[in-house]
C-alpha positions, 0 to 999 in steps of 0.5 A: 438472383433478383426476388419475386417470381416472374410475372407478365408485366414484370418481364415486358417491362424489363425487356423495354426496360432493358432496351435501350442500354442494350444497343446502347452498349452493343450497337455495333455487334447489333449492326455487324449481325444485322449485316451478315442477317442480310447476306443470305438474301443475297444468296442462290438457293442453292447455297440455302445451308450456307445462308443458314450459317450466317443467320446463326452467326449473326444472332450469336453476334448480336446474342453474344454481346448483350448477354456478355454485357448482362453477365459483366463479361467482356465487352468488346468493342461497342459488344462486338467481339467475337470470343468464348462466349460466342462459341458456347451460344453457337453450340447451344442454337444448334444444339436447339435447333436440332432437338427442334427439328428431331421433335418437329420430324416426329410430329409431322410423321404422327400428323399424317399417321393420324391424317392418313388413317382418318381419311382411310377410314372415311374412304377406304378406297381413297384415290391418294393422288386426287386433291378432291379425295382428299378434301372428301375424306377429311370432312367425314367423321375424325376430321375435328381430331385429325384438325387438332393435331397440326394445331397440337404439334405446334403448340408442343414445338413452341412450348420446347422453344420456350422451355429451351429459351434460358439455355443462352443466359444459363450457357453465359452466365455459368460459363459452360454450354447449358441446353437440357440442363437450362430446362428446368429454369422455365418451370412455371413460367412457360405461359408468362414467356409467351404473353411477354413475347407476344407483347413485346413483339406486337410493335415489331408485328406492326411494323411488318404489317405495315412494311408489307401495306406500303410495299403493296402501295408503293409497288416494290418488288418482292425482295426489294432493298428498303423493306429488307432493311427495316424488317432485319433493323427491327429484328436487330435493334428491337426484337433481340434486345427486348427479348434477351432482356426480358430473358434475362430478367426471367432467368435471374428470378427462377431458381436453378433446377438440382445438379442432374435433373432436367425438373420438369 
């Protein structure tokens, strides 16, 4: 346990910090998930669940041998290595994807409870399939509040992603998966996650902007090979080293949350 409580400038640091050694150690799992991070682009729509399997199975890839080199797990070759650990973080992405997705379904259904009921109320005799109603009817009263719910609801997804974020380190660090009971370890520290990762990926954001200029310039088609591959590179050999580095970092400062209790 590292002392010291985590703090914005701390954790960007040791995510840049953490960057190098990272793809040093790990290239070649980095590579080997960069590649199956492509694959689903490839893919016809209708295969769309299968594109999402190899997105999980390339993150778990690149996830698995940075935390696995954190943790003096093994290593592999280069990180890549495909074993317990990758298993355990497997289960975890989608035990998070799931509770995010439950938690989003909810939202989306109370959003347009409030939606609905604010244009009814505005225009009780509201023509629901005509656009220009609709667009009436929410710039009468309640149209402020309905507006604030959408923006609500995703700061409360994002607040859960962050809340959930340790679970990883937890899961290989402890040896056994940690989804719930990782939630604790973010306690105090949501805000500090957020600043972070936003700093930490302004870089990457940068470069998008850019890629997506010169595309624009250049005249590439939407889909086109070069652009792919420096934004899955980006997201491969910058963004998940940067970001597991700095979670790690955040996790060895926070205390482990008693044995049984989610400590909100």
């Amino acid at each position: 346990m590292s002392e010291g409580s985590a703090t914005i400038g701390g954790t960007v640091r040791a995510g840049m910090a953490g960057w190098a050694p990272g793809v040093r150690t790990s290239w070649a799992a980095l590579a080997a998930g960069a590649v199956l991070g492509l694959l689903p682009r490839a893919l016809p729509p209708g295969l769309a669940l299968l594109g999402l399997l190899l997105e999980l199975a390339a993150a778990t890839l690149a996830y698995g041998a940075l935390y696995r080199h954190a943790f003096a797990g093994p290593l592999g070759w280069k990180g890549l290595r495909w074993g317990v650990e990758e298993w355990r973080l497997l289960a975890v992405q989608a035990l998070v994807t799931i509770i995010l997705t439950v938690v989003s379904a909810v939202l989306l259904v109370l959003v347009l409870a409030v939606v609905v009921g604010v244009a009814k109320v505005n225009q009780p005799d509201l023509d629901i399939i005509s656009a220009g109603a609709w667009r009436a009817a929410l710039n009468g009263p309640g149209a402020v509040p309905a507006g604030l719910v959408p923006l609500l609801s995703m700061v409360t997804i994002a607040w859960l992603f962050l809340r959930l974020s340790l679970a990883p380190a937890a899961t290989v660090d402890l040896g056994k998966i940690q989804v719930l009971s990782a939630f604790g370890r973010t306690r105090g520290v949501v805000l500090v996650l957020a600043a972070s990762g936003a700093v930490l990926a302004a870089p990457a954001i940068i470069l998008v902007v850019a890629i997506g200029y010169l595309r624009a310039v250049a005249g590439f088609a939407e889909g086109a090979l070069i652009p792919e591959l420096v934004s899955v590179a980006c997201v491969f050999f910058y963004l998940i080293p940067v970001w597991t580095a700095a979670l790690i970092d955040v996790y060895r400062r926070q205390p482990a949350p008693p044995p049984g209790t989610l400590r909100t």
